[in-house]
N, C-alpha and C positions, 0 to 999 in steps of 0.2 A: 566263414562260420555261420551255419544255420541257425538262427535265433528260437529261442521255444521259452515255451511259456507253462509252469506244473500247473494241471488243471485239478484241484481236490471239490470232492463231493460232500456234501455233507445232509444225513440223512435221520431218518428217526420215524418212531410214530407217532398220531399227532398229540400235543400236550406235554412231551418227553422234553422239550427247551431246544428243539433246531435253533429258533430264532434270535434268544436269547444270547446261544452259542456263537452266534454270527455277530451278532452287536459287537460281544470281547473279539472277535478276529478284524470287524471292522477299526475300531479301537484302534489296534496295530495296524492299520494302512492296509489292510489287506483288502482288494475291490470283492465284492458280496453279488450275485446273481442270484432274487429268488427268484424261482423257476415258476410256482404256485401263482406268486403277484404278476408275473409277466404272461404267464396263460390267461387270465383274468385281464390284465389289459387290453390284452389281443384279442382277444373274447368279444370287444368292445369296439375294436377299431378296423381290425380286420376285415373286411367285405367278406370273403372269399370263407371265412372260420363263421362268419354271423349268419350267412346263408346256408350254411349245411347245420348249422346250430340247429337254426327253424327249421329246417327241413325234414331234420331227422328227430326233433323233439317238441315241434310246434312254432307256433306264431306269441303263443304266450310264452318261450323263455326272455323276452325282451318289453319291458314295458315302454310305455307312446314315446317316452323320451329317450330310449335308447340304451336304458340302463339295464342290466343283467337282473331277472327274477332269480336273485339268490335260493330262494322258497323253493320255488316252484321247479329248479333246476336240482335243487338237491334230496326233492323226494323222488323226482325221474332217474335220477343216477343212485343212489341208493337203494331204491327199490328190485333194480334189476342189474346183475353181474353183465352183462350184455348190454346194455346203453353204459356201464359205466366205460366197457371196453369201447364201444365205440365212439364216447365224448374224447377217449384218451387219442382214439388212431384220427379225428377230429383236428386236436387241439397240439399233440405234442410232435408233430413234423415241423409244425410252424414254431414253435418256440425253441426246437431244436437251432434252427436259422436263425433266430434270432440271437441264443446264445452263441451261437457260433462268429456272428457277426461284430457282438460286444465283448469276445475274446480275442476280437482282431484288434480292436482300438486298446485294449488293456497290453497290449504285446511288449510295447520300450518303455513301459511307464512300472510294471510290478515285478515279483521273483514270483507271484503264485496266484491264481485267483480261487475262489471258492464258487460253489454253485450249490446252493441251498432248494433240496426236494424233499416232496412226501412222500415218494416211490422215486424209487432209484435201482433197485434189484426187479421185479417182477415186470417192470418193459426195460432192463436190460439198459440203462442210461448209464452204468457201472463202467461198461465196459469201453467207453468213449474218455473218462475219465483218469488219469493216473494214480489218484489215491482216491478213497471212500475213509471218510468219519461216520461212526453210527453215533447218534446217542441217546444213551439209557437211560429210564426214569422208572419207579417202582408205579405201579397202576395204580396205587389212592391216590396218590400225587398226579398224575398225569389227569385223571378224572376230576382234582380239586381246582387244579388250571385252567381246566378250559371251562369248569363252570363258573369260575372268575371272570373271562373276560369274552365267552361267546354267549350270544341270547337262544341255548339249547337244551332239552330236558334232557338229564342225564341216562336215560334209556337212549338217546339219539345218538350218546358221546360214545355210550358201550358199545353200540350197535357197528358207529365207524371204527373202532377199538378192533373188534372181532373181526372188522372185512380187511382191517391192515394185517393181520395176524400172517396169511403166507408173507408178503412183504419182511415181516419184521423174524419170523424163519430164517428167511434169506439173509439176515444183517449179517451171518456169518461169514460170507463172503465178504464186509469190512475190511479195511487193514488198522484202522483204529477204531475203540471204541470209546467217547467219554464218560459218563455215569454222574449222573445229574442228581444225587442224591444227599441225603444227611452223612454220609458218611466218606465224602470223597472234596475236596473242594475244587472249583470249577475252574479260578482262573491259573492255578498252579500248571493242570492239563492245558490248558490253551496254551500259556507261554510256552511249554515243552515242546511241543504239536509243531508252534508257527516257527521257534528254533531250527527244528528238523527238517522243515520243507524248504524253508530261506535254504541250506545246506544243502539237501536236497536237489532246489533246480539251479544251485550254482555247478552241481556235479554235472547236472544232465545238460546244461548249455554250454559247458565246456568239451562235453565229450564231440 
């Protein structure tokens, strides 16, 4: 019998509670891959990701010590739809492999893992995965969050807000969506969710 592993996606735009959402699945034993945190690592350590980084966007996205100019990197990618495509065809082969490498170790050990992304529909990451979560949050709220916890003027927040916009179109090719709002409670949906999927890949490793 062929061993397999449900690989579920979990996706949103940004301020909407990805991460949040992943805490409650972590909770329940579920292993978590952020996709975002491990590009950013790789960002870092990677030879082969640091030199086409400079290459293609300077010698200042990296400062003396090695560390990523957050700043300076995300007025080059924001500014233009084309360095942001090309930071993505850059960075996410490589984190591709890498997720793919730490879904090998998670194999005899879970019933499901999760992969937590900011895009997941528009480079097509969807279609590697079994199931997709979207989840929702109303736009005051998604813009009161992240001026909570990032050091960003709220035209910068709108700005990423409006460039997620096809992305968050496409949520509709989802198979779940959560809803992060005053009028839903959150961890009722997680329990259901992680019920479903435990079920789930007991069916599909059996088959």
């Amino acid at each position: 019998m062929k061993i397999k592993i449900m690989q579920v996606g979990i996706t949103g735009g940004i301020g909407a509670g990805k991460s949040y959402i992943c805490r409650l699945f972590k909770v329940l034993g579920v292993p978590i891959y952020n996709a975002d945190n491990s590009a950013k690592m790789l960002m870092v350590e990677d030879p082969e990701i640091i030199d086409l980084v400079k290459s293609n966007f300077g010698a200042e996205s990296y400062f003396p010590n090695g560390y990523l100019n957050k700043k300076y990197l995300a007025n080059q990618i924001f500014s233009s739809k084309e360095k942001l495509e090309k930071m993505n065809e850059i960075v996410h082969p490589r984190v591709k492999q890498h997720y793919d490498d730490w879904v090998k170790i998670q194999l005899l050990k879970n019933a499901y893992v999760i992969k937590e992304a900011a895009l997941m529909f528009t480079n097509e990451q969807y279609k590697s995965l079994d199931k997709v979560i979207v989840v929702r949050a109303p736009y005051e709220d998604r813009i009161k969050r992240v001026l909570s916890r990032d050091n960003r003027p709220q035209h910068q927040i709108e700005e990423i807000i409006d460039k997620q916009r096809q992305e968050e179109e496409l949520s509709t090719l989802a198979d779940f969506v959560i809803n992060n709002d005053e009028k839903h409670l959150i961890v009722p949906q997680v329990i259901e969710l992680h019920k479903s999927f435990v079920t789930l890949n007991t069916l599909v490793t059996k088959s």
